[in-house]
ROLUM-286409 format. One record per residue (C-alpha): x, y, z. Coordinates in steps of 0.001 Angstrom, whole numbers, plus 524288, in hexadecimal, padded with zeros to 5 digits. Example, Ala and Ser with C-alpha at 12.3 -4.5 7.8 and 13.67 -1.06 7.14 Angstrom:
BEGIN
8300C7EE6C81E78;835667FBDC81BE4;
! end
This chain:
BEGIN
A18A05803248940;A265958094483AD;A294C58C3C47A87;A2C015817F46E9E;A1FCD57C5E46F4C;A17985892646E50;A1F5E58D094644D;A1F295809045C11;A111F581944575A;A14A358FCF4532A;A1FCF58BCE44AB7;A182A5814844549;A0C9658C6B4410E;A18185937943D92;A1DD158911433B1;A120F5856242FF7;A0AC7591FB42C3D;A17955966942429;A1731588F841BB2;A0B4358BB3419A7;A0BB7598B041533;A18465951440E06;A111158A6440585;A06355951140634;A0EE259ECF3FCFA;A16DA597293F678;A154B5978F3E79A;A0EFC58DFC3DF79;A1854588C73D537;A104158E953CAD2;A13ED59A5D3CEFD;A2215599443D239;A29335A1533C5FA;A362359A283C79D;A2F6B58D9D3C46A;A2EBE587CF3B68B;A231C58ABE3AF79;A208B57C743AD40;A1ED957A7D3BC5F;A1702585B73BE7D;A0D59580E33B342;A0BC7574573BAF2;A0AE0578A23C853;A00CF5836C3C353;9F936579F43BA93;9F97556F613C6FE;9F21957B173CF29;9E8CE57D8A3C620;9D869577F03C59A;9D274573AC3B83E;9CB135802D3B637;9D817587DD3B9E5;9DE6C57F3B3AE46;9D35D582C93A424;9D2CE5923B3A638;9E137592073A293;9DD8358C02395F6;9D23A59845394A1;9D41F5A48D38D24;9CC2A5B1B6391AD;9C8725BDDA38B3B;9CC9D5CABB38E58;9BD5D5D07339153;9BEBD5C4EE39B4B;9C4AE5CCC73A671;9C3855DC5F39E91;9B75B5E377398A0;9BEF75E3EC38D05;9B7C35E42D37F56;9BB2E5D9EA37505;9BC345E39B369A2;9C9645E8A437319;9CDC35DF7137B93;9D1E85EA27383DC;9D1E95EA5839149;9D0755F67939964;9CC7B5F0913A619;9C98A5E3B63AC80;9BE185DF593B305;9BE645D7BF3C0AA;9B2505D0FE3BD2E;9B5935CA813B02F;9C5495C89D3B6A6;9BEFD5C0923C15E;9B5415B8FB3B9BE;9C0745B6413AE5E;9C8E15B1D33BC5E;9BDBA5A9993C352;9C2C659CAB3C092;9CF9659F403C117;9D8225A4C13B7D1;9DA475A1903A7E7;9E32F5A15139D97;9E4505AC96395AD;9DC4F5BA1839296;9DCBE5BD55384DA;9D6A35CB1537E3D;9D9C65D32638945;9E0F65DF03386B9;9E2025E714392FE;9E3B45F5343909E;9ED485F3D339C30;9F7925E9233A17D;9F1665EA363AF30;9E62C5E5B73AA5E;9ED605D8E33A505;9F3635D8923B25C;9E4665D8A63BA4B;9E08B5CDC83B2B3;9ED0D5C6353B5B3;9EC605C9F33C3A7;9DDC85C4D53C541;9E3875B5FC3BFAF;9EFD75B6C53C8EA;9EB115B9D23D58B;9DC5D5B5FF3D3C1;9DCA65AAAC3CDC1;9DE5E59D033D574;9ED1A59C303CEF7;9F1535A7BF3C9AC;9F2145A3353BB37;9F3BB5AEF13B247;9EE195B37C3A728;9F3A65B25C3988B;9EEC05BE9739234;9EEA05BA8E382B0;9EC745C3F2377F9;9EF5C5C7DF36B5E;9FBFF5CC7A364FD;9FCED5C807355ED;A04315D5C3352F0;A034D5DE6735EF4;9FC645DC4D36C62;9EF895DDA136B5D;9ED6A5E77137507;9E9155F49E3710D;9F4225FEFF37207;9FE5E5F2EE36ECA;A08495F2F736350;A029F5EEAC3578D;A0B695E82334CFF;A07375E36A34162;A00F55D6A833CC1;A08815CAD033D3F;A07FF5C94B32E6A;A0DA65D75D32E27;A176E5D2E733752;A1A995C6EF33151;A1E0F5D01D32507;A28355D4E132B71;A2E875C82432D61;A37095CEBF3381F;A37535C50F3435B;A3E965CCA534AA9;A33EA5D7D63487D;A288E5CEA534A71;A2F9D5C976356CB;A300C5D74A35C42;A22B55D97535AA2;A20DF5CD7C360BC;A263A5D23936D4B;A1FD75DEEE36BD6;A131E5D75836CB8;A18895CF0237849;A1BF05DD4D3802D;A0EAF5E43837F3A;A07375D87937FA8;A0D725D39538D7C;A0DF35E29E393C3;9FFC85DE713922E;9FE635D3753995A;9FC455CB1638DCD;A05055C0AD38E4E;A01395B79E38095;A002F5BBD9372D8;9F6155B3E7369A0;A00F35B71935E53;A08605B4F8354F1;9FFB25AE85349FA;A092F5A4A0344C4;9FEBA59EC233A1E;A055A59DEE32CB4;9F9D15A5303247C;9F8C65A0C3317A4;9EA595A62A3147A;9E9535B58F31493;9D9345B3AF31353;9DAA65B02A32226;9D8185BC933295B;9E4065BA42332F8;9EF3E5B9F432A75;9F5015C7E833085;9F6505C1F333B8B;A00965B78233739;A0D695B8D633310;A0BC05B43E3248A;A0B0D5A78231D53;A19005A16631F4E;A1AF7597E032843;A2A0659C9532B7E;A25A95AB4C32B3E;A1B835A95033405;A239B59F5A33DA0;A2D455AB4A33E62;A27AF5B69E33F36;A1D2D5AED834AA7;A29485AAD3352CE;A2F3C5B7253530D;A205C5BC7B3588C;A1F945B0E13617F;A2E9B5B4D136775;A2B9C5C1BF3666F;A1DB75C19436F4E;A24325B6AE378AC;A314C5BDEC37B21;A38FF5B15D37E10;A31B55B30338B4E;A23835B59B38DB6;A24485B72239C0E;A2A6D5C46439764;A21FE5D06039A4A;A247E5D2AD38C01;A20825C6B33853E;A13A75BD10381FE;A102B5B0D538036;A0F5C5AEF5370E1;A04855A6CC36AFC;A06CA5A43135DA9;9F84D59F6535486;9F25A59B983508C;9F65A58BDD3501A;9F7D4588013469F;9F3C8588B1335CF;9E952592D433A4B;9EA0B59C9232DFC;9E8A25947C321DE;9D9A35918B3244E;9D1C858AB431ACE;9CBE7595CC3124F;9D4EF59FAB31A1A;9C8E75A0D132559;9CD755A0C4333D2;9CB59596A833AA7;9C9F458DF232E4F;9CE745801532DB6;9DB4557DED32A89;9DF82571BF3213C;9EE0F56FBE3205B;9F7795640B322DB;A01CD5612C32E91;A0E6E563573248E;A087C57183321D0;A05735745A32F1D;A1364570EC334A6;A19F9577AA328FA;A1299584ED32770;A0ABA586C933244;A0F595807233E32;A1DCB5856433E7E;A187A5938F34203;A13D558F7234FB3;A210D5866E350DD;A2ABC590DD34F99;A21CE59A5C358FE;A222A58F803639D;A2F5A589F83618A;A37FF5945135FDF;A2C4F59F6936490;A27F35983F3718D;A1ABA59D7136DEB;A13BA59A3637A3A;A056E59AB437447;9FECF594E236935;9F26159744364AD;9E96958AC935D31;9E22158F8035380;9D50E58BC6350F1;9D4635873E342AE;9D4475784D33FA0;9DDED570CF339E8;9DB9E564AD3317D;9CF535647333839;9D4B7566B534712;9D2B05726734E11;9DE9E57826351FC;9DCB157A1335EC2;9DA53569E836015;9E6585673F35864;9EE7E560FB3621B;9F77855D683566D;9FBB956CE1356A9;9F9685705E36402;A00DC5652C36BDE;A080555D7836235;A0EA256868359EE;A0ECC574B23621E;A10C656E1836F86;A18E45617436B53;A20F55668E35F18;A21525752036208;A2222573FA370F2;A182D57FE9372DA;A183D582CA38028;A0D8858D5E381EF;9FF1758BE93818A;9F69F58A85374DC;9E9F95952F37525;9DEA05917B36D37;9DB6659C5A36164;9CDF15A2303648C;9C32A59A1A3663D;9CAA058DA635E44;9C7725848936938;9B93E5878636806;9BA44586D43599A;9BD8C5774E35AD8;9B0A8575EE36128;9A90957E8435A2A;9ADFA5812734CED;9B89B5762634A23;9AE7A56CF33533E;9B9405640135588;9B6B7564033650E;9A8BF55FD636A4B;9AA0B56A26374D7;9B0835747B37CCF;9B3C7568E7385B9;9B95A562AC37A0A;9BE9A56E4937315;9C63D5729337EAD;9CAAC5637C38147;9D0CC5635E372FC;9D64F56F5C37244;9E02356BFC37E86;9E29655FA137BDF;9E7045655636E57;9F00A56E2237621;9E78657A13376FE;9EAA8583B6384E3;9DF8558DA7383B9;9D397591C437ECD;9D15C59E393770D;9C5C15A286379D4;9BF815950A37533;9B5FB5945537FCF;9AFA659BA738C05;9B6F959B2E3998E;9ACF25913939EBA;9ABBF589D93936A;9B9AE5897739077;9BBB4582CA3A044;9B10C579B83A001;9B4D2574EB390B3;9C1C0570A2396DD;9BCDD56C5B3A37B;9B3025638B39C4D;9BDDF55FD63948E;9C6DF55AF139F73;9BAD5554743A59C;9B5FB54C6C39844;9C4E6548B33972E;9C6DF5508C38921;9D2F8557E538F67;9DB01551BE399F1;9DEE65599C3A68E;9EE07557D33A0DF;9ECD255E08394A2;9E56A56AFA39C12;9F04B56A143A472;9F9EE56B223989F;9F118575ED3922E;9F0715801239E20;9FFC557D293A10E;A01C15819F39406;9FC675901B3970E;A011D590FE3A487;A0E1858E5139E31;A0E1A5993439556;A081A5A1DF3A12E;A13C259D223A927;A1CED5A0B139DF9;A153F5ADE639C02;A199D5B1693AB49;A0BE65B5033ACEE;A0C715ACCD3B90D;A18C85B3333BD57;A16CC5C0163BA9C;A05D85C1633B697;A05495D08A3B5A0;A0B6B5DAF23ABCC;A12A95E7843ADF3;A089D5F29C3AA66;A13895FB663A63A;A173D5F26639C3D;A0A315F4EB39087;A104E602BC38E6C;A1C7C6008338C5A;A1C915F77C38510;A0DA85F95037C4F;A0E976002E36F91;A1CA36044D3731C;A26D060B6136AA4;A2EFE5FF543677F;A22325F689364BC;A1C6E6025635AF3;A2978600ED35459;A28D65F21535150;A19AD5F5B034EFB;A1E895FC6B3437F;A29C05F58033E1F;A21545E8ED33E1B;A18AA5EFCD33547;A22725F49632CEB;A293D5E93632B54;A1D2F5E184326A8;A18FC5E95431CEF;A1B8E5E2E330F56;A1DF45E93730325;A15E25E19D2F901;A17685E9632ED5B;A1E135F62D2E7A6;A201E5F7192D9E1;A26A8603262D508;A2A91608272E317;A1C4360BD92E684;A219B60AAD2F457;A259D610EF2FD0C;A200161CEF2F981;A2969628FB2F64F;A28AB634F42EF8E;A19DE637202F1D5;A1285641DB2F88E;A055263D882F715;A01846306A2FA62;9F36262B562FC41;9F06A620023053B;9E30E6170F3008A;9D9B660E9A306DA;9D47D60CC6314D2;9DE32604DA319D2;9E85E60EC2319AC;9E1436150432585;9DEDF6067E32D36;9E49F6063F339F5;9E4125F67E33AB2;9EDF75EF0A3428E;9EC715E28033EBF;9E3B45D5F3344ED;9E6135D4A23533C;9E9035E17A356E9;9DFD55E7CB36050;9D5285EFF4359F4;9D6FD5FDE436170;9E4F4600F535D1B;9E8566026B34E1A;9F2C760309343F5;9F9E460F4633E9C;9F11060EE23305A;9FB966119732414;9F4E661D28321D6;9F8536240E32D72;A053B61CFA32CB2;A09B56220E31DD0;A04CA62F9832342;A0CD46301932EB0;A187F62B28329A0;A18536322B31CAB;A17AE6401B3228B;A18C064A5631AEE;A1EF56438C30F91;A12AF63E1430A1D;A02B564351308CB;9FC936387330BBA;9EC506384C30853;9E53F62B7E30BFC;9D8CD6284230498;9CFE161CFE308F1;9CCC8619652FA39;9CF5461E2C2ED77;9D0E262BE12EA71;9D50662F042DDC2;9D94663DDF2DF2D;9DF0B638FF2EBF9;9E6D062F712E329;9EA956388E2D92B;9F27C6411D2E49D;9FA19636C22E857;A07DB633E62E4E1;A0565625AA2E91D;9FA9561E252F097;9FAFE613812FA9A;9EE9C60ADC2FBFA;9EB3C6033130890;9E6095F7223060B;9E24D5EA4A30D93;9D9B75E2D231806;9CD185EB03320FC;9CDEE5E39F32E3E;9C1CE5DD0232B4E;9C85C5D41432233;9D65F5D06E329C5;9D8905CA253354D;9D37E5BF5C33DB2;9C5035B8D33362E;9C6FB5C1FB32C5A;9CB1A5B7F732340;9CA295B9FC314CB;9C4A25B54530752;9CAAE5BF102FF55;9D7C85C6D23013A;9D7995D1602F74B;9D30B5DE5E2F81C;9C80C5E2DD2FA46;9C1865E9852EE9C;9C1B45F5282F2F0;9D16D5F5CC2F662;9D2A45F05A2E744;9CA795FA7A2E1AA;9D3FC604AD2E87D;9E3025FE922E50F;9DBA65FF2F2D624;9D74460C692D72B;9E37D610E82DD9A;9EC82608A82D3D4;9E52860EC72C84D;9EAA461C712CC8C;9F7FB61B612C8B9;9FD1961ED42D565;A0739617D92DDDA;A006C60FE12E5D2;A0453607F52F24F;9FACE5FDD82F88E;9FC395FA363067A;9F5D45EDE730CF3;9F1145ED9C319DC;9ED105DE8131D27;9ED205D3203245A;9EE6A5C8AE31B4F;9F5455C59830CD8;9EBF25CCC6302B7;9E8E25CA8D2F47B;9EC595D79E2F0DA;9EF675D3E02E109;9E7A25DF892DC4B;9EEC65E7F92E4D6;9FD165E1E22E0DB;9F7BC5E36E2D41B;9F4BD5F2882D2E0;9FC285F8292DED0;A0CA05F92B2DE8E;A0F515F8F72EAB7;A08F25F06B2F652;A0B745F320304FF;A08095E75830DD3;A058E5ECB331ACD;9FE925E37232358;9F7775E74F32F4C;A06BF5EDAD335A3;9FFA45EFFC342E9;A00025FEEE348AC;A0B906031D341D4;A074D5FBBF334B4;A00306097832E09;A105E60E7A33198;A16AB603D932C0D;A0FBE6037E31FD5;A12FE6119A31D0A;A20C36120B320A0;A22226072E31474;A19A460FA830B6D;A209C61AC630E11;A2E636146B30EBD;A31B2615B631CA8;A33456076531E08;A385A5FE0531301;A2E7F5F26D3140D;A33725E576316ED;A27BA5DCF73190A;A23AD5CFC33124A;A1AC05CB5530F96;A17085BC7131B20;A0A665BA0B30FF4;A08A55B889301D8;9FFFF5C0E02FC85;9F79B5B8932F2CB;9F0F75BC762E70C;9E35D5B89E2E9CD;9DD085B16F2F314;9DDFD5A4CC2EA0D;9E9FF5A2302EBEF;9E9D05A13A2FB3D;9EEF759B87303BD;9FB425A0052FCC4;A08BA59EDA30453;A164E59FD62FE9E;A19A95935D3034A;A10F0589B12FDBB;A139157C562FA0E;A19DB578E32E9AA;A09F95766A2E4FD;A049A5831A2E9BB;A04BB5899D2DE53;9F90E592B92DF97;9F745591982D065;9EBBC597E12CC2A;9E53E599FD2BECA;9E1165A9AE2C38F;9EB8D5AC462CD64;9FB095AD772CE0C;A00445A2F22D7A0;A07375ADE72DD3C;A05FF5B6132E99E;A058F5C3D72E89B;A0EFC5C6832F2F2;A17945BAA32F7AB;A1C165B799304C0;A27955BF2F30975;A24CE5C9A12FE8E;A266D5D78530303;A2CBF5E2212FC26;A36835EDEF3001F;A3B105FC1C2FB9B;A48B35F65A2FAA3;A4D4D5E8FF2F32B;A54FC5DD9D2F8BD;A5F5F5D38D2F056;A609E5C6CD2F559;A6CE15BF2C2F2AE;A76D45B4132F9FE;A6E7A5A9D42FD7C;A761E5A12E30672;A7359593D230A7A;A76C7589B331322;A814D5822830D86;A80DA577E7317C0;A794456C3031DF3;A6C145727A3221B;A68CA56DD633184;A619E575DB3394B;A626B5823033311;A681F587DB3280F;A6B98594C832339;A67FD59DED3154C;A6E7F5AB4831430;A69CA5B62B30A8D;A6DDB5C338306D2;A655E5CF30303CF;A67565DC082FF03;A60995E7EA2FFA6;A615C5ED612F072;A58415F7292F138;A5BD8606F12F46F;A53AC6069F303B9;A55995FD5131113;A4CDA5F34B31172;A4A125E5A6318A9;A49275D84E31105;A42B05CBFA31709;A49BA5C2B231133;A43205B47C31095;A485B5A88630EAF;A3F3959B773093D;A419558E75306D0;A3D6A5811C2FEE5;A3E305744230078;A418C56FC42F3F2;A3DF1563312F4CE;A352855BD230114;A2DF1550B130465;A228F5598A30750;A1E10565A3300D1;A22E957371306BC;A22455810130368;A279D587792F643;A2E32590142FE3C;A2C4F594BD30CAF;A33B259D033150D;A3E7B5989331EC3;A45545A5E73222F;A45115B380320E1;A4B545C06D3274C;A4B8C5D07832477;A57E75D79F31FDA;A572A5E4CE32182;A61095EBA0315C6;A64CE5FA6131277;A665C5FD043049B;A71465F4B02FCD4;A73485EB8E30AA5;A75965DD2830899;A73295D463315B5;A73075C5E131659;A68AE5BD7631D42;A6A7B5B0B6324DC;A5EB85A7123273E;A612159D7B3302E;A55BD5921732C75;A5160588803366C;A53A057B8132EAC;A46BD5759E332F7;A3EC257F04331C2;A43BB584B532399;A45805782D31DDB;A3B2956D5E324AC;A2F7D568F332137;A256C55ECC32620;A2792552D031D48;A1EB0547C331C4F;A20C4541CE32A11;A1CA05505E32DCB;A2CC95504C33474;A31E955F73332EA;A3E6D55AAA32B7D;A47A056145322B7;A47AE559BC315FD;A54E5559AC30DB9;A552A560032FFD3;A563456C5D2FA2E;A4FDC57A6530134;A4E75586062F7D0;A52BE592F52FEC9;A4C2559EF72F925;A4E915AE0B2FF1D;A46455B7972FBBD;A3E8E5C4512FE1A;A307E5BBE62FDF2;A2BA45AEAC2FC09;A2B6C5B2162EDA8;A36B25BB862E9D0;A415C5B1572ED5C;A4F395B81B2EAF1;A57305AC2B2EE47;A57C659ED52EBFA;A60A5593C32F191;A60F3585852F54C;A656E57ADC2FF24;A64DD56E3430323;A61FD5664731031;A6853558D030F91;
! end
């Protein structure tokens, strides 16, 4: 036998065994990085069985793979059991209220869905984030109404990525935040964790969180997926009760409520929206397809994934009873344009509600397709496929660092409004003995959505460490009166317990309670300067308080540094800025009240001023400001136009002015706003400085409105300029016209 032919079959084995192995190793598409995202999504999705499809769609809980405890969502270790039962079928879409004590636990998990699952398909770890992660040992800044007080984008966006960083070093790689709802009803118990009642404060101060948690790229090791909620005209319920029905009509919802979420995913990118679960004109939210597909999708061009709000799918079936069953439910909530369930349903309900479904022909095998493309997507743009695990050394560096206590701290400085100070109450000088009243002063609350085992710097143990020596400071938990009598001046803390603020802790009544009354009149009675300070959640009826107190302190909930913050204004370390992003009504008749309501809101009442008590945009300083030189545009307005204004501090200390600029449409062919805001920015001025302010105004969006074929057009006539320190103390006035 020639030599060829032995060595012919050889070569052939040869050839054949490394094409094999070859096609053997070579990478599915899916997992090729250098490929578009769009390709991998297909090739992945084209790999993938039914039930594969449906887990992606499924949301777990942390206790599913840890023996963590629900009271605090920590996780110290994992267990192999619960991993591999959570992992049976394959892996799922997300793992929500898991906070692992450390990053390698974040990294197990994702290991287990990588290399023991049929695909590989990471994990999303979701979680919480409204004003710090949620984590215990994280930064914690204050409320978003506390941080919408500020209005500092540039602060808020800074926060933002503060959020993003400790978050990520975490594993976590999507934040359920920022609340974008424009809250016009302080007797709902979630108003602290919005940013305020205007519709242009809200849309600002939201993007700047939304850039600021996304970092322009959320592959980054540094940034997160932002999900901005809840979608949409969530906090104005009927009666002011979550998850009440909401009544309201298309040209309100596109011109107050809707442009929020439009700036966050048009100029934001948001990634993630969450549907609330509230209906609508009779229609569940999370079955509107109207606002899911039509208006986010079509109009906004939303290109993450939309999360259902907790349980608001089930609600439809068993609350709304709009859907027959969880077949049903499911079915309607997809076709709407719904990606994933929030805890709605169990694991093995939730698969065989959506099998059934794609079996009785309720959802089609297309529009599945479309909804699990939609959160491999945002995986793919996450670079969780890429690049699944976390650096371990990252969590402390970056957690509770220097830099993030800093913004901690300026945040809560910054949104602390001066309400009231007649006779220079504030700050307080010349004074060596100083008593601090009520039980608040010593609460170390941070604030809804903070995790329970950390707290807040209390303002008594703030005022005492930053006074020093300078001041005797004697705290009493009620009134004293040879305490009182001691005293050069007092400071009362006054406000909200936790078990009446925050989420279901909606309200009736928004005064005082009677015992917090009985104090500010025993304490006012005195004679002594007194000082109140406000530690809350939501806009109070405080008019007894205005009415016998001098000076007013809002402080919020400011977070851990808030207790700091408060004191460095009482004491004069810091010159507050802060205004006010509420009104502050009188009583609770006269809700909802809003600065910018329509010509025939009059709130005219036989036994009440038609008045707030504090306006929008109202917030006091040690120092005074002159406004002068308003400038307009003199020519053609097109796309966007220009107003110029000059301010000057007159007072004898440096101080910072937000400066806010509103405008009317004179005259329209459908009814808008008195006033409402289109523009505002901070000048910071040392004593006797003069600085001039540009605004550069969007035409559209300052000037639009919805007219009767529902068009967003700019109608021609005169626009009324007004600049001003608040909504109600308008300095300047000027007008224009639009041909």
């Amino acid at each position: 036998m020639s030599t060829m032919k032995v060595l012919k079959p050889l070569l052939l084995t040869l050839f054949y065994s490394t094409f094999a192995s070859a096609a053997f190793c070579q990478q599915p598409p899916y997992k090729n990085a250098s490929l578009p995202v769009d390709t991998r999504v297909k090739d992945l999705l084209a790999r993938m069985t039914t039930l594969e499809k449906i887990r992606q769609l499924d949301m777990y809980r942390g206790w599913s793979v840890s023996p963590m405890t629900e009271q605090t969502h920590e996780a110290l270790t994992l267990d192999e059991k619960l991993i591999n039962a959570a992992f049976a079928k394959g892996s799922f879409g997300s793992l929500h209220d898991f906070y692992p004590a450390y990053t390698s636990l974040s990294n197990e998990v994702q290991r287990h869905a990588i290399t023991k699952t049929r695909l590989g398909i990471p994990v999303l770890f979701i979680e919480e984030g409204l004003h710090g992660y949620s984590r215990k040992g994280s930064t914690s800044f204050p409320v978003p109404l506390q941080l919408a007080a500020t209005w500092d984008t540039a602060l808020v966006y800074q926060v933002g990525r503060a959020i993003a960083r400790e978050s990520r070093a975490n594993g976590t790689a999507m934040i359920l935040a920022p609340l974008l709802d424009v809250s016009r009803d302080p007797r709902w118990g979630r108003q602290e964790e919005t940013f305020g009642e205007d519709t242009y404060l809200v849309s600002e101060i939201g993007l700047a969180m939304v850039k600021g948690l996304q970092g322009g790229d959320v592959s980054r090791h540094d940034a997160v997926v932002s999900e901005p909620k809840h979608y949409v005209v969530h906090p104005i319920p009927e009666a002011g009760s979550n998850q009440g029905p909401v009544n309201i009509g298309v040209r309100e919802i596109r011109s107050s409520h809707l442009p929020t979420f439009e700036k966050a995913v048009k100029q934001g990118g948001a990634l993630g929206i969450m549907a609330a679960y509230h209906e609508i004109d009779g229609l569940p939210m999370v079955f509107n397809r109207w606002l899911l597909t039509d208006v986010l999708r079509k109009e906004y061009g939303f290109k993450g994934f939309v999360l259902s709000d907790l349980g608001a799918v089930r609600m439809g079936l068993e609350n709304h009873r709009t859907a027959a069953s969880r077949a049903d439910a499911m079915a309607q909530t997809i076709n709407a344009g719904l990606n994933m369930q929030f805890y709605d349903f169990g694991h093995d309900e939730f698969e065989q509600a959506l099998d059934s479904a794609l079996k009785m022909k309720l959802l089609g095998a297309a529009k599945l397709d479309t909804a699990v493309a939609e959160v491999l997507r945002v995986k793919f743009l996450l670079g969780l496929f890429d690049h699944p695990y976390i650096d371990t050394t990252l969590l402390a560096k970056v957690t509770r660092s220097a830099a993030h206590q800093q913004l901690a701290l300026n945040a809560a400085e910054r949104g602390v409004v001066l309400l009231k100070n007649e006779n220079n109450i504030l700050p307080l000088k010349n004074i060596r003995n100083l008593v601090v009243v009520g039980a608040l002063a010593k609460s170390n609350y941070l604030g809804g959505y903070s995790n329970t085992a950390d707290t807040a710097i209390s303002l008594l143990s703030g005022l005492t460490n930053r006074a020093g020596n300078r001041l005797q400071i004697r705290y009493i938990a009620g009134f004293d009166q040879s305490a009182i009598n001691a005293a050069d001046a007092v400071v009362v803390v006054l406000g909200e317990d936790l078990q009446v603020v925050g989420e279901g802790k909606d309200r009736a009544a928004l005064q005082l309670d009677t015992a917090q009354l009985t104090l500010v009149r025993q304490l006012s009675a005195t004679g002594k300067p007194l000082a109140a300070v406000l530690l809350n959640g939501r806009a109070l009826c405080i008019d007894p308080v205005a009415a016998q107190v001098p000076a007013i302190v809002e402080g919020w909930f400011g977070g851990e540094k808030g207790g700091q913050a408060i004191a460095d204004v009482l004491l004069g370390i810091t010159n507050p800025s802060g205004k006010l992003p509420v009104s502050f009504p009188r009583s609770e008749g006269q809700l909802p009240y809003y600065y910018s309501h329509k010509p025939t809101s009059y709130h005219r009442y036989v036994d009440e001023k038609s008045t707030p008590l504090f306006p929008f945009g109202h917030g006091l300083s040690y120092t005074t400001f002159k406004y002068d030189q308003l400038e307009l545009a003199t020519t053609q307005v097109k796309d966007s136009f220009t107003i110029r204004v000059t301010v000057t501090n007159t007072g004898t200390v440096a101080g910072e002015e937000v400066v806010q600029i509103y405008l009317r449409d004179v005259v329209s062919t459908v009814t808008t706003p008195e006033k409402a805001l289109k523009a505002f920015g901070r000048v910071a001025l040392q004593p006797g400085e003069s600085k001039q302010l540009t605004f550069h105004l969007s035409a559209l969006e300052a000037l639009g409105l919805w007219n009767r074929e529902m068009k967003h057009v700019i109608e021609p006539g005169e626009f009324l300029v007004m600049a001003g320190s608040s909504s109600e103390d308008i300095r300047l006035k000027g007008q224009f016209h639009v041909n």
